[in-house]
C-alpha positions in Angstrom: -17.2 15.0 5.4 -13.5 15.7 4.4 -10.4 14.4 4.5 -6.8 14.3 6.0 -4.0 13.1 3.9 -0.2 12.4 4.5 2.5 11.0 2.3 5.8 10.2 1.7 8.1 8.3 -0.6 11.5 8.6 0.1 14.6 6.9 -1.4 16.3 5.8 2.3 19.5 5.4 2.9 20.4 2.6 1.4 19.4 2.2 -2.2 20.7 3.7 -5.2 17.3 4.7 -6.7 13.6 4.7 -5.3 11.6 2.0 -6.7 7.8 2.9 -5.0 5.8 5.1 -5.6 2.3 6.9 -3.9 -0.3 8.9 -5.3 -4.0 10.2 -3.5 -7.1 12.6 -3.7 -10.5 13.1 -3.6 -13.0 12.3 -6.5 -14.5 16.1 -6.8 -18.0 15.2 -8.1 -18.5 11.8 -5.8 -16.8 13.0 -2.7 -14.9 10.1 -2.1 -10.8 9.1 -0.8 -8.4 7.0 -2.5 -5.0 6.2 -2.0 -2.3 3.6 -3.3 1.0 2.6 -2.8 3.4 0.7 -4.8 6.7 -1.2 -4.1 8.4 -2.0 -7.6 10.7 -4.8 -8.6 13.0 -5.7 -11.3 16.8 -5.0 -12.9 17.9 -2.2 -15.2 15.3 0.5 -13.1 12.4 -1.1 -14.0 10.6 -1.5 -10.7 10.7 2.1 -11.2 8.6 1.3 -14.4 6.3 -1.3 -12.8 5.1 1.1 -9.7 4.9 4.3 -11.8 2.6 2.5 -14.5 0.0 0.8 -11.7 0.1 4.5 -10.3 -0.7 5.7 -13.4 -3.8 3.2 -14.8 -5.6 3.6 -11.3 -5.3 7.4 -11.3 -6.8 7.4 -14.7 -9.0 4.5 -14.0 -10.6 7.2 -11.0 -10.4 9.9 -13.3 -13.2 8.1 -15.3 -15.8 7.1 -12.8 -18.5 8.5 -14.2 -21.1 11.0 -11.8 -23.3 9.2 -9.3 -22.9 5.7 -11.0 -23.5 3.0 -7.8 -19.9 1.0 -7.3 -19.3 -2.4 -6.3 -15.7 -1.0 -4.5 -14.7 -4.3 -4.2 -15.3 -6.0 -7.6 -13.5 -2.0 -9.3 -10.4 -2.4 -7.1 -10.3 -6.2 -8.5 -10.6 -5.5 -12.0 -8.2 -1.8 -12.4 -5.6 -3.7 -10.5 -6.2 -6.4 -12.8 -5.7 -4.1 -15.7 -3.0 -2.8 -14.7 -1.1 -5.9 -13.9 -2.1 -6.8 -17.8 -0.5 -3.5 -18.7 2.7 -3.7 -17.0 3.0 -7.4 -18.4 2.6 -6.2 -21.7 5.5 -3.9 -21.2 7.3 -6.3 -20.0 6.9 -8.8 -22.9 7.8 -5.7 -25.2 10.7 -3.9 -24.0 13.8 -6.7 -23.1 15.3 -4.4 -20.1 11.9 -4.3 -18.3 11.2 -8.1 -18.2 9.9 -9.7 -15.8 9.0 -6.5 -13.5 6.3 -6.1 -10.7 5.0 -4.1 -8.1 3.3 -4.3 -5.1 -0.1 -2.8 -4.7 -2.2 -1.6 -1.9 -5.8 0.5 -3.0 -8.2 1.9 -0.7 -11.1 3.7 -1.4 -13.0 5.3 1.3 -17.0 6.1 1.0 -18.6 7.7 3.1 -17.8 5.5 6.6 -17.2 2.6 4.4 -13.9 1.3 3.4 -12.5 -0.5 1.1 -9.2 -2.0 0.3 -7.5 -4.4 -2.1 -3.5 -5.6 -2.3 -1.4 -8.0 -3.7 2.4 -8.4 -2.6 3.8 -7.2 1.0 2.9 -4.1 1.2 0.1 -3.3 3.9 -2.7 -1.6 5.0 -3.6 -0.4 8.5 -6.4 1.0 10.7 -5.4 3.3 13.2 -8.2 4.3 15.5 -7.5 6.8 18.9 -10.4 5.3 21.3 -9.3 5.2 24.8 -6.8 2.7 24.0 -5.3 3.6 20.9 -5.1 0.6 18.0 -3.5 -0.5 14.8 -4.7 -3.5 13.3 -3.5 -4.2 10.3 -5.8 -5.1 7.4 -3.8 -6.8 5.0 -2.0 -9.5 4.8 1.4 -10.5 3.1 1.1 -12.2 0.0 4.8 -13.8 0.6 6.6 -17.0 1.2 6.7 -17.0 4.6 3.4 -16.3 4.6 2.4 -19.2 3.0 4.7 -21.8 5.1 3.1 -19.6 8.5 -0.3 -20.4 7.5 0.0 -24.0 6.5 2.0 -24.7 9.8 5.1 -25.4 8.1 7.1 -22.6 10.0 6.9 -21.3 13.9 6.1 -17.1 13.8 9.5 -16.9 15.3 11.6 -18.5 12.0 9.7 -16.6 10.0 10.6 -13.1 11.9 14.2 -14.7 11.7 14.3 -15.6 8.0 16.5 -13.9 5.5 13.9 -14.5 2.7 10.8 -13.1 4.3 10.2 -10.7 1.8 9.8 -13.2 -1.2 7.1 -12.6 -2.8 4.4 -15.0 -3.5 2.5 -13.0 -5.8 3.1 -9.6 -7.4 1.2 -7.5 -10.1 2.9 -7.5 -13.1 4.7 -10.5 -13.5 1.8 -12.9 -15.0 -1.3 -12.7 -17.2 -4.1 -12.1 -14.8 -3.7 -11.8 -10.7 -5.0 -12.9 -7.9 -6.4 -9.5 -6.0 -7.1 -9.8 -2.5 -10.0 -7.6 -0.6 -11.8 -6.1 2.2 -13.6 -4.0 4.0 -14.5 -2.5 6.8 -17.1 0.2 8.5 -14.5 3.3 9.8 -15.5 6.0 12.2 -14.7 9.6 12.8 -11.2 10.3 13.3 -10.4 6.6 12.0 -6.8 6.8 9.9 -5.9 4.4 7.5 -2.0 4.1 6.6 -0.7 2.0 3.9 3.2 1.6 3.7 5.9 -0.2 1.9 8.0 -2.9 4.2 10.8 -0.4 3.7 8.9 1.1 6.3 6.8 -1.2 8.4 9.4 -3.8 8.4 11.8 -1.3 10.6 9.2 -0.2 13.2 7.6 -2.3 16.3 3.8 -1.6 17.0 4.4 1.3 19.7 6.4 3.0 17.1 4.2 3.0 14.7 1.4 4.3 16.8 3.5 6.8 18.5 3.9 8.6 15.4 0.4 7.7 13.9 -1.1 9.7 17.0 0.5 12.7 15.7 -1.7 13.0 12.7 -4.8 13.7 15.0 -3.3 16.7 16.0 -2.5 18.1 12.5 1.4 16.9 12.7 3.3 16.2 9.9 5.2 12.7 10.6 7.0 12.3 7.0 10.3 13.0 8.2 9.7 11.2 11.7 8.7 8.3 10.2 11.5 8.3 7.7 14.4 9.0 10.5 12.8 5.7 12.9 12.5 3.5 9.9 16.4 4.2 8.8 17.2 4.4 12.6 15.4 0.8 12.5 17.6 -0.6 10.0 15.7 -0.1 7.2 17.6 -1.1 3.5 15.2 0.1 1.2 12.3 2.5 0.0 10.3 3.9 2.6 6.6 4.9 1.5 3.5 5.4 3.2 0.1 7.3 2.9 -2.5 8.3 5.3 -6.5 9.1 5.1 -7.9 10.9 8.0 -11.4 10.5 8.0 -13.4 13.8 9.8 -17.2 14.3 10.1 -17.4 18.0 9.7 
């Protein structure tokens, strides 16, 4: 089995500095994908802080899996994110120009055919699968607002596409001691992509957008700079970011 990758994590056209931030591989001695995306927050460049320090504590986190040890994916994802939100509140409390930053988080892991993902914030998670219909369901859901008034009834779906505040987060990692980390997972087959992205980008693009440029990766394309050029063509105002896992049963 191998794996596909993609990524990108551009600035945009709008703002002055790029607060995400992406990172990816393989584990070489378990064989197995990861990916993870982050959307920072906060004055004086410290989202730049936020993202670049959850990047850092799950890439060091993977780094020390040891050989063949059995994982509960799930119950991993829940605690390192959980770590690293305690970490980037720690820096918070410690350095006065970097309070009260956050990030965004989406992890996957992928095992084998099994996959498993865990977020908090707006940034999201997809399953793009070419069948004879081609799909994208996404996996996630936003931890925003909006959100919230949507699913207690308190707003129509068509305020909330219409609201200025959408993107108000109703939970981040960073900002408190201890996080609430949300999680699935799902069974994937061959050729299945997963994309994660940033609502710099998935905010910009409709459904048939998305998958018209997803479809591309099957065939070995590159859609970085695509993907970039419809998001800012869309209207997007901020970071763009995503990553792709291509899953392929040599």
């Amino acid at each position: 089995m191998s794996f596909n990758f993609q990524s990108v994590c551009d600035q945009g056209a709008v703002r002055p500095n790029n607060e995400d931030a992406v990172n990816y591989g393989i584990h070489l001695t378990q064989n197995f994908a990861w990916a993870i995306i982050a959307d920072g927050m906060g004055g004086h460049l410290a989202g730049e802080v936020a993202s670049e320090l959850l990047i850092d504590e799950i890439e060091s986190a993977i780094n020390e899996l040891v050989i063949e040890e059995q994982h509960d994916w799930l119950c991993w994802i829940e605690i390192e994110l959980n770590r690293a939100n305690n970490r980037i509140f720690a820096e918070s409390k410690t350095t006065p120009k970097q309070s009260g930053m956050g990030t965004t988080a989406v992890l996957v892991i992928i095992d084998q055919f099994d996959c498993y993902i865990g977020w908090v914030g707006d940034s999201r998670g997809y399953l793009y699968r070419a069948e004879q219909q081609p799909s994208l369901q996404q996996l996630t859901q936003d931890h925003t607002m909006i959100q919230m008034l949507l699913d207690k009834g308190a707003i129509s779906p068509r305020d909330a596409e219409n609201s200025t505040s959408k993107n108000m987060l109703s939970r981040a990692i960073g900002v408190k001691r201890g996080v609430d980390v949300e999680t699935t997972q799902l069974k994937l087959k061959n050729n299945d992509i997963i994309l994660l992205s940033t609502d710099g980008l998935h905010d910009s693009l409709d459904e048939k957008q998305f998958i018209s440029s997803i479809s591309k990766i099957e065939s070995g394309e590159h859609i970085a700079n695509e993907l970039i050029e419809k998001a800012i063509s869309g209207g997007s105002k901020d970071n763009i970011t995503f990553a792709s896992i291509q899953i392929v049963n040599d």
